[in-house]
C-alpha positions in Angstrom: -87.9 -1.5 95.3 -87.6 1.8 93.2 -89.2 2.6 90.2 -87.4 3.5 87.2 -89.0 6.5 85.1 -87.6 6.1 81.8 -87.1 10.5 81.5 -86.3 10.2 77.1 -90.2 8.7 76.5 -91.9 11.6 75.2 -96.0 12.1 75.9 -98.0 10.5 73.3 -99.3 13.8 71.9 -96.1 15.1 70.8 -95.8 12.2 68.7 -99.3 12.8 66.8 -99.1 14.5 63.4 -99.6 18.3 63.4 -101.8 19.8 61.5 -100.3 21.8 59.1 -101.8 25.4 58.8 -103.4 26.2 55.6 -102.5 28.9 52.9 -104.3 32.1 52.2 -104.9 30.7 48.5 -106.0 27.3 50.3 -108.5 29.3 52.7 -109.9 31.2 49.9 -110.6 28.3 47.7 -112.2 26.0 50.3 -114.1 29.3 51.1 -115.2 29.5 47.6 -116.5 26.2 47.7 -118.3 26.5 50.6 -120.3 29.6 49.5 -120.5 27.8 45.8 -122.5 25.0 47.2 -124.7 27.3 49.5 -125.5 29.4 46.6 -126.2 26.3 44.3 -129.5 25.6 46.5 -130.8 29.4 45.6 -131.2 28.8 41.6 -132.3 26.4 38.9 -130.3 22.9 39.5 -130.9 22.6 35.7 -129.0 25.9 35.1 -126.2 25.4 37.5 -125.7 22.1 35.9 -125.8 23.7 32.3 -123.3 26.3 33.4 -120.8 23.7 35.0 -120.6 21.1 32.6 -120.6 23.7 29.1 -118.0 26.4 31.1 -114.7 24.4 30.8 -116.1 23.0 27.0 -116.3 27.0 25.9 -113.9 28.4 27.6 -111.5 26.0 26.9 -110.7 25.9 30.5 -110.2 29.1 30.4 -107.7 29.5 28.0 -110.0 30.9 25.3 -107.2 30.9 22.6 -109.6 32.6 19.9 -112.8 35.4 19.8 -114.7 32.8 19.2 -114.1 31.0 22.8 -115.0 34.3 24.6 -118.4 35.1 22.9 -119.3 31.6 23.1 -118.5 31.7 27.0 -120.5 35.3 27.1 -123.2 33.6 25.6 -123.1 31.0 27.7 -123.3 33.8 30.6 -126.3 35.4 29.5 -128.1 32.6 28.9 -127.9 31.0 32.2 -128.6 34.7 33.6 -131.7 34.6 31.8 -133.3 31.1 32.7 -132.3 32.4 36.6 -134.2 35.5 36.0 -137.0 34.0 33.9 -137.3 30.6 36.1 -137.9 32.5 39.1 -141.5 33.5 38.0 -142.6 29.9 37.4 -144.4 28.1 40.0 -145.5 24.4 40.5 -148.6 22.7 42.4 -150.7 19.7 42.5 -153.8 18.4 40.6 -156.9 16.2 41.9 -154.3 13.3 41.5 -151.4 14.6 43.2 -149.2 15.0 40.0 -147.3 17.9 39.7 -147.8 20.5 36.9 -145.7 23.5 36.1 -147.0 26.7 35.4 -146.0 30.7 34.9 -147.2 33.3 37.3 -149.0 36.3 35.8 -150.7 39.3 37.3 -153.9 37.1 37.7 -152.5 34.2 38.7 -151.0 31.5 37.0 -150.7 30.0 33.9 -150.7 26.4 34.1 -148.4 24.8 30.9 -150.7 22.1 29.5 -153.6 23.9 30.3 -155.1 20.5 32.4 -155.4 22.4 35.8 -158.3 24.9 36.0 -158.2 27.0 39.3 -160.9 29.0 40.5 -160.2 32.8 40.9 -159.4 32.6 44.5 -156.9 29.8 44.1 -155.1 31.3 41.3 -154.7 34.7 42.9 -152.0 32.0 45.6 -150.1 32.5 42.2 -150.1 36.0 41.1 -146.8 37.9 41.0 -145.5 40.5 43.4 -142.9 43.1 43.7 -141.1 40.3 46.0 -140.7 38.3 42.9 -139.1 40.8 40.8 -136.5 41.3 43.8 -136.0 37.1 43.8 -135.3 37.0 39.9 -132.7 40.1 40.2 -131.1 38.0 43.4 -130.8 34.9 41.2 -128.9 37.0 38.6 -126.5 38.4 41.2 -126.3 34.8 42.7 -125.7 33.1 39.5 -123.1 36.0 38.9 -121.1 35.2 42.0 -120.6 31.5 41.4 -119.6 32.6 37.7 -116.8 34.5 39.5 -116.1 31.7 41.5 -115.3 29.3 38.2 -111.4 29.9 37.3 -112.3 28.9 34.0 -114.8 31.9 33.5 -111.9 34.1 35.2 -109.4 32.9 33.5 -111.2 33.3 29.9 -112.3 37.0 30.6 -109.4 38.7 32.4 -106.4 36.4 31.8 -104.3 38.7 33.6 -105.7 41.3 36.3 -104.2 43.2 38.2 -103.5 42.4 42.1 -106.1 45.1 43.5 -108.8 43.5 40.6 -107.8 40.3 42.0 -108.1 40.7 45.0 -111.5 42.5 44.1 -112.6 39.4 42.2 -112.1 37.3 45.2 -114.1 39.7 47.6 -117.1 40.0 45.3 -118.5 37.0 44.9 -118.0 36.2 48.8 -119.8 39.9 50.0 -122.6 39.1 47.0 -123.2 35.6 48.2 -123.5 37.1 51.7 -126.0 39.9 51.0 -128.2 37.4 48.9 -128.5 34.6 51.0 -129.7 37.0 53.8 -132.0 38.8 51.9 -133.2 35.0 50.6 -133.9 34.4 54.4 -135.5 37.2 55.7 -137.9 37.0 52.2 -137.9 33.9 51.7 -139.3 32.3 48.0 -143.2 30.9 48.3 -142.0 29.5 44.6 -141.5 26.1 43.8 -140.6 26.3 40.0 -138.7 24.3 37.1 -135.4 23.6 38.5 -136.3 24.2 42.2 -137.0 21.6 44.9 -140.7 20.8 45.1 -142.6 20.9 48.5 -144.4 18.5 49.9 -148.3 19.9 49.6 
């Protein structure tokens, strides 16, 4: 008896969808994402979330039809720069009853907020600033910078129409800045646990 190959049935895989290959504008936004997200974990959750939520309120989404529009968005800029900078110098820790308390580091130490923590010398000089802050706080404003570039509304609001090689500049920046931050983040890594950052566990 002789088997009958049917030769027209095609192999299952050919009839499975193809994937359809992605645009260069479709890479680029899913690789702004990406980074976005990875940057989000380097700064205040508070000032991210400020930024996000009051950016397409200002900005109109990024239509900024009047002067007014584009200060307030500037504004809105330089005050998230600030808390970045100026968050980055507070630190957290624990009392006798485990409850967290929030403090500022100084030159001697720290500074706890309602005063209810006293620290002897030799625990509050765990606290005391260094150079390595200073080079944390100017990493968070160059962070916070490159997920501002990364908001269309923010673009869209302050250069309405650039030309292609400042496009294509505005794309590249934020992507080489989130690059050389989030290395220097992991080779000098933050000791801080301040407002807006994740707490640790001791």
């Amino acid at each position: 008896m002789e088997v009958v190959v049917d030769t027209l049935e095609q192999p299952l895989l050919e009839n499975a969808p193809r994937k359809i290959p992605k645009t260069s504008t479709q890479k680029t936004i899913r690789r702004a994402f990406k980074c976005t997200s990875n940057l989000s974990n380097l700064l205040p959750t508070g000032t991210v979330l400020v930024f996000q939520t009051l950016s397409p309120v200002l900005s109109h989404r990024g239509q900024c039809h009047t002067e007014t529009s584009k200060i307030m968005t500037i504004c809105l800029l330089t005050f998230c720069s600030l808390s970045c900078f100026l968050l980055s110098f507070t630190d957290s820790l624990r009392d006798e009853r485990g409850k967290v308390r929030y403090g500022v580091a100084t030159l001697n130490g720290i500074w706890v907020m309602d005063g209810s923590v006293k620290l002897t010398v030799e625990e509050a000089r765990n606290y005391k600033l260094s150079i390595i802050d200073l080079f944390h706080a100017c990493g968070s404003i160059l962070v916070f910078g490159a997920i501002a570039l990364f908001d269309q509304n923010i673009v869209s609001c302050l250069a309405p129409q650039p030309s292609k090689d400042a496009k294509q500049f505005l794309e590249a920046l934020p992507i080489w800045v989130g690059v050389l931050c989030s290395l220097f983040f992991f080779i000098f890594p933050t000791q801080r646990h301040g407002i807006g950052f994740p707490l640790s566990h001791d």
